[in-house]
ChimeraX commands (.cxc) that place a marker at each C-alpha (Angstrom):
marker #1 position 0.00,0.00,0.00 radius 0.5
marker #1 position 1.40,3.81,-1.13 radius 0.5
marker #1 position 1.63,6.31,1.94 radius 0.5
marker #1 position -0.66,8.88,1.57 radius 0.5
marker #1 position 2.65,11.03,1.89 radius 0.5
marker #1 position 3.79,9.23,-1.51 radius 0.5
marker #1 position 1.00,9.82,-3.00 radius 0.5
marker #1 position 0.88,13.57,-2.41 radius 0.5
marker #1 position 4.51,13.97,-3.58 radius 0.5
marker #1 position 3.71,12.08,-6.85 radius 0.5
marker #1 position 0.80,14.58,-7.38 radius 0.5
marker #1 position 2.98,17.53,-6.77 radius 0.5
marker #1 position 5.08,16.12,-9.90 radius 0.5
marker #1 position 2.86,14.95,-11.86 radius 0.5
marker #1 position 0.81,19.05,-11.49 radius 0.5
marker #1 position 4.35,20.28,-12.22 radius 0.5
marker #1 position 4.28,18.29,-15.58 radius 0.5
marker #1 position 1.02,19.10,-16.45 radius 0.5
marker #1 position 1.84,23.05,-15.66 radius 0.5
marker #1 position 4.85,22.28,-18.15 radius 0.5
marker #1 position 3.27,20.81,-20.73 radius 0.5
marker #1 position 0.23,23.52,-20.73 radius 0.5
marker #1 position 2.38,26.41,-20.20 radius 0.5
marker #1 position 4.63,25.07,-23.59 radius 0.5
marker #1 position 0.58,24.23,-25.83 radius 0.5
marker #1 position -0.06,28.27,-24.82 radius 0.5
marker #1 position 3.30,29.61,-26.30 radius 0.5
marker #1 position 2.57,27.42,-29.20 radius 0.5
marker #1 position -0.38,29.82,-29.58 radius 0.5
marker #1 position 0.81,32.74,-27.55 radius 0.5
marker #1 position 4.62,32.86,-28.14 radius 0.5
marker #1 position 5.34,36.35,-26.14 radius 0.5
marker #1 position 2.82,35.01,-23.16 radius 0.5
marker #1 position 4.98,36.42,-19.78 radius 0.5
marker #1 position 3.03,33.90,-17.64 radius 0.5
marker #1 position 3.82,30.82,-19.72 radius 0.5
marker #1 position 7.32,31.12,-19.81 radius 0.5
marker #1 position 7.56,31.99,-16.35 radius 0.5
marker #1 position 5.38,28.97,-15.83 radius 0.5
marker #1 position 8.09,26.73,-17.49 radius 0.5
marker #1 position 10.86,28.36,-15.91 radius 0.5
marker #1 position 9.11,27.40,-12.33 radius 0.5
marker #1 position 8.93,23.98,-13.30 radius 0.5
marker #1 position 12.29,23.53,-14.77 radius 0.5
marker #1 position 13.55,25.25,-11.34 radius 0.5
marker #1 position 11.53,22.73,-9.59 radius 0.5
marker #1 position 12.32,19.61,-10.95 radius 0.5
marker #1 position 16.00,20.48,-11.04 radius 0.5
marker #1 position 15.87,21.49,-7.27 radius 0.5
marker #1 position 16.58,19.83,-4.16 radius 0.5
marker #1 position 12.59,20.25,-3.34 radius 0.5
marker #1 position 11.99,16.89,-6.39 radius 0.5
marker #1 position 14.85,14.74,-3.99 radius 0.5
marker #1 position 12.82,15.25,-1.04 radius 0.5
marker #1 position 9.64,14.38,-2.42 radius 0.5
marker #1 position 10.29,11.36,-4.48 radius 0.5
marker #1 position 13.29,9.14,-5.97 radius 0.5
marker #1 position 12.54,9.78,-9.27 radius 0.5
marker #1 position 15.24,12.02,-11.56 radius 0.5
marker #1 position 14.07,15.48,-12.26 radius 0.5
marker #1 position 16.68,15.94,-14.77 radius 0.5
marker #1 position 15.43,12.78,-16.79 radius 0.5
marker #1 position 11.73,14.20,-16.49 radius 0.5
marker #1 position 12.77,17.46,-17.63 radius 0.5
marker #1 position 14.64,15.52,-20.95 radius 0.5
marker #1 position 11.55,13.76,-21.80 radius 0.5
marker #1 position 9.20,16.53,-21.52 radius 0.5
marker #1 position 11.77,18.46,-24.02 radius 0.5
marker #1 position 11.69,15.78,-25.83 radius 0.5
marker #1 position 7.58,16.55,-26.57 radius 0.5
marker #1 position 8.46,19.29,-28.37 radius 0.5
marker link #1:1,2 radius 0.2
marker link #1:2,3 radius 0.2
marker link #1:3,4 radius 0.2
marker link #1:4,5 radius 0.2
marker link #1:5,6 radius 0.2
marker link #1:6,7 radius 0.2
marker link #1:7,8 radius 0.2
marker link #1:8,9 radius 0.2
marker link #1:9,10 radius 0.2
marker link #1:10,11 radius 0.2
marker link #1:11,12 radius 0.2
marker link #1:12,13 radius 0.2
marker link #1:13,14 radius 0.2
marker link #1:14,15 radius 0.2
marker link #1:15,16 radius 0.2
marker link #1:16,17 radius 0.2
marker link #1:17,18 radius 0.2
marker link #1:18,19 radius 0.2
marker link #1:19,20 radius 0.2
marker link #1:20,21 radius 0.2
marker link #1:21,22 radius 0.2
marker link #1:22,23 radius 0.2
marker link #1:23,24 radius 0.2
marker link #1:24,25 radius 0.2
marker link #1:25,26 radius 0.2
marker link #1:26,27 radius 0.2
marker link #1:27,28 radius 0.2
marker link #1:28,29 radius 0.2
marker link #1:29,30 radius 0.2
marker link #1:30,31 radius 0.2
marker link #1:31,32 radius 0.2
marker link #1:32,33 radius 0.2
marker link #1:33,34 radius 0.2
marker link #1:34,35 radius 0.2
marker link #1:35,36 radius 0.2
marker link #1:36,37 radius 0.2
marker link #1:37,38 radius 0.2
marker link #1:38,39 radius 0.2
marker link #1:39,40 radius 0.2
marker link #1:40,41 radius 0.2
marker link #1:41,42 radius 0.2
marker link #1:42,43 radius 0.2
marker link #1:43,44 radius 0.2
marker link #1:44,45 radius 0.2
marker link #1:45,46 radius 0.2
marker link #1:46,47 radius 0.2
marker link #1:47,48 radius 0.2
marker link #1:48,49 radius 0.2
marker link #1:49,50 radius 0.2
marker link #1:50,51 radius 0.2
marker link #1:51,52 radius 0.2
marker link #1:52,53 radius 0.2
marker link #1:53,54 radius 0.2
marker link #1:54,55 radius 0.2
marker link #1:55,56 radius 0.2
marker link #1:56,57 radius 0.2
marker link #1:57,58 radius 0.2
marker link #1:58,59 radius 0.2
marker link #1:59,60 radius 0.2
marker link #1:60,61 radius 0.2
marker link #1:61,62 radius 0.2
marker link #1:62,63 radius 0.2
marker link #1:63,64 radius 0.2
marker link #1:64,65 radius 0.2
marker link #1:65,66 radius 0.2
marker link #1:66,67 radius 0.2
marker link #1:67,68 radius 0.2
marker link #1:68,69 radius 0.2
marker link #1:69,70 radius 0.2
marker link #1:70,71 radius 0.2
view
């Protein structure tokens, strides 16, 4: 059974990948939108930071690769 803990920090990454990947579908339309790239630049901050090691195992780097990858 997943502590309820676990399961918080997983939905605090998975929101920060769903921010990502809406904030980079609004440039597509919006490319001079201020709060989309600031949006992006919170997550990438985020999922490079010491914050992701705390909350889970998995490599924020490596998430931040695939989602680039999307493009």
């Amino acid at each position: 059974m997943i502590d309820p803990y676990e399961n918080l920090a997983n939905a605090i990454v998975l929101q920060a990948v769903k921010d990502y990947r809406d904030a980079k579908k609004k440039l597509r339309k919006h490319p001079n939108s201020e709060d989309a790239k600031k949006m992006i630049n919170d997550v990438i901050r985020f999922l490079l930071s010491d914050w992701i090691i705390a909350l889970t195992t998995v490599d924020g780097s490596l998430i931040l690769k695939k989602l680039e990858r999307e493009e």
